[in-house]
C-alpha positions in Angstrom: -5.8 -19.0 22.7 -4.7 -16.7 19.8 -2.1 -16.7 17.3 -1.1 -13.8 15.3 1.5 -14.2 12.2 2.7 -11.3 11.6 4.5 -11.1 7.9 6.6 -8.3 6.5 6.6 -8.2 2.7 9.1 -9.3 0.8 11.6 -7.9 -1.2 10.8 -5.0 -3.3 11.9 -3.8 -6.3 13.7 0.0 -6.0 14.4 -0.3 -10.1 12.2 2.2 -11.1 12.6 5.5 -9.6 9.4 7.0 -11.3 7.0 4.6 -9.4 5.4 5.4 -6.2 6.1 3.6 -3.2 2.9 2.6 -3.0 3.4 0.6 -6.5 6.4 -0.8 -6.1 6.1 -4.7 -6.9 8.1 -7.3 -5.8 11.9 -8.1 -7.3 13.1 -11.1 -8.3 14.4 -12.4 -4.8 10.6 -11.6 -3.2 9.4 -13.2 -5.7 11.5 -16.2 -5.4 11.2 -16.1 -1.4 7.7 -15.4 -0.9 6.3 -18.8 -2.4 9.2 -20.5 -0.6 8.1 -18.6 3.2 4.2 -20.2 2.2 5.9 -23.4 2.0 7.4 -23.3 4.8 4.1 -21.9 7.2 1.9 -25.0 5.9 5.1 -27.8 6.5 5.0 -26.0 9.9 1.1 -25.8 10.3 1.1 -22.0 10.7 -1.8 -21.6 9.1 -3.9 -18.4 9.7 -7.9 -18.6 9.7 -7.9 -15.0 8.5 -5.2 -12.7 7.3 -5.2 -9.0 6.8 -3.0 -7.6 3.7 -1.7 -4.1 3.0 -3.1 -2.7 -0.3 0.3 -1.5 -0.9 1.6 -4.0 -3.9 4.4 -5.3 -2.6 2.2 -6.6 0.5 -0.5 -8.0 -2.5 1.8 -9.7 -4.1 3.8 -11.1 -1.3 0.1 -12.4 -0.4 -0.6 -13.7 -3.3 2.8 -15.9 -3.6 2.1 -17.2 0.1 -1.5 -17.8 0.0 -1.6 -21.3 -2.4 0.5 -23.3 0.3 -1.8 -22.0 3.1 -5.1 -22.8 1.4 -5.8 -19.5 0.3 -7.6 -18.5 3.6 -10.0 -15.6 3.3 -8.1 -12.8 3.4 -9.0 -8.8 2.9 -7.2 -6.1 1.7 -6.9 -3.0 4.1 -5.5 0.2 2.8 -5.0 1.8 6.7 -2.3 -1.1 6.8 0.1 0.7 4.2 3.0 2.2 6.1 0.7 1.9 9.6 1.9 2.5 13.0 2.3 0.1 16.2 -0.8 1.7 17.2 -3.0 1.0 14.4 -1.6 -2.1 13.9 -3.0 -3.4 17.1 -6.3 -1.7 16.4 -6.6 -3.9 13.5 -5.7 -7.0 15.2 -8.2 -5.7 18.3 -10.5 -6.1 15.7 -10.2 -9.1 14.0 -13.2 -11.6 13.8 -13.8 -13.3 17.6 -14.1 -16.9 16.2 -10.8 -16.8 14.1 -8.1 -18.3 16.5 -5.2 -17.0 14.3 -4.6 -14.4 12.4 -2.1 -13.2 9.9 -0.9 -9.7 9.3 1.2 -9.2 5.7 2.6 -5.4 6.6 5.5 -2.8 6.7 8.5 -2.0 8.4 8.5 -0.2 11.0 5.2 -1.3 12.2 5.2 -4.8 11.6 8.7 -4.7 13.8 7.3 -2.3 16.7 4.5 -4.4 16.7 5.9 -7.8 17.2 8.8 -6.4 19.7 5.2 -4.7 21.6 3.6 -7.7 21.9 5.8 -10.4 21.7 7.5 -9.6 24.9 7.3 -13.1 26.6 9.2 -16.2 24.9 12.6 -17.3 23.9 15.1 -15.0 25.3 17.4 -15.7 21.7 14.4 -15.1 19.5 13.4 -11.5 21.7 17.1 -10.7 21.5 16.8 -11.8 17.7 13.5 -10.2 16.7 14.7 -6.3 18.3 17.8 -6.4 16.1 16.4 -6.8 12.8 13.1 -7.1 11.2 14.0 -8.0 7.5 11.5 -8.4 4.6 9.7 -11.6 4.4 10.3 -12.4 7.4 7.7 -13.6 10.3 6.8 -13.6 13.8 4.1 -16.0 15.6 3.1 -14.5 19.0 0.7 -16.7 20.8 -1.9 -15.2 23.7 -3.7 -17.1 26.6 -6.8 -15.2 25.2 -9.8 -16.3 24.1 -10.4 -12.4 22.5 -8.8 -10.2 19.9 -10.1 -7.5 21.9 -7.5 -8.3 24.9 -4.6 -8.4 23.0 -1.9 -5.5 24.8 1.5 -4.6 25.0 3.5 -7.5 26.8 0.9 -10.0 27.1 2.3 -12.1 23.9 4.7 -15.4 24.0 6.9 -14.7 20.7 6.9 -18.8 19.5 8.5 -18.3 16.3 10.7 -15.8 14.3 11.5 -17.1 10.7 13.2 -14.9 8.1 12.2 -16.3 4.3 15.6 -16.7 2.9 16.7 -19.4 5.7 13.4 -21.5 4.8 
């Protein structure tokens, strides 16, 4: 079985017109909300053995606020994650190592979201219904797979388990 988290960053700052969207950094609310959404993963025991982290600073840093409650788990920073699509998304999770049974994914709107509705298509009926009306920031799903390989991962064949926005936790 495999368990993919996927995390949207949180709140970013829109206070600086001059920096690229790239740069943006969190705002005061993300960076309230992030440490509390790290909190809340390790009282819950959603803990990743690997996690994946747009090099976009927003995503950074909404990493780096999570990460301490988790256990800092090894983590690496991919640059193909910034602003990805559906499709690349699940490239990257295709590839992630064999022997990690979870996986988290700390991303971008609208990937993140057409990712999770894409794969998370099994589940609670409230949480699907839930999950394809909004996709806020710091916010994240847990899709669970009867797989024993990344590599299998498709459209549909996901049981969405959990769907937890930060600012309720």
């Amino acid at each position: 079985m495999k368990t993919l988290y996927l995390l949207r960053h949180a709140k970013s700052s829109w206070d600086d017109a001059s920096v690229e969207d790239f740069d943006r950094p969190l705002n005061d609310r993300g960076r309230e909300t992030a440490p509390r959404m790290g909190a809340f993963l390790a009282r819950e025991g959603l803990v990743p053995a690997t996690v994946v982290c747009s090099a976009a600073r927003r995503a950074v840093e909404t990493w780096d606020l999570v990460a301490p409650a988790l256990g800092r788990p090894p983590n690496r920073i991919e640059t193909g994650l910034y602003l990805a699509s559906s499709d690349t998304i699940l490239d990257i999770v295709r590839a992630l190592p064999p022997d990690a049974d979870s996986a988290m994914l700390v991303g971008h709107n609208p990937g993140i979201e057409e990712t999770a509705i894409r794969l998370g298509g099994a589940g609670d009926p409230a949480l699907i219904v839930k999950l394809e009306r909004k996709f806020p920031t710091c916010i994240v799903a847990v899709i669970a797979f009867d797989t024993d390989d990344w590599s299998e991962i498709a459209e549909g064949r996901g049981r969405l388990e959990r769907f937890v926005r930060g600012k309720d936790v």
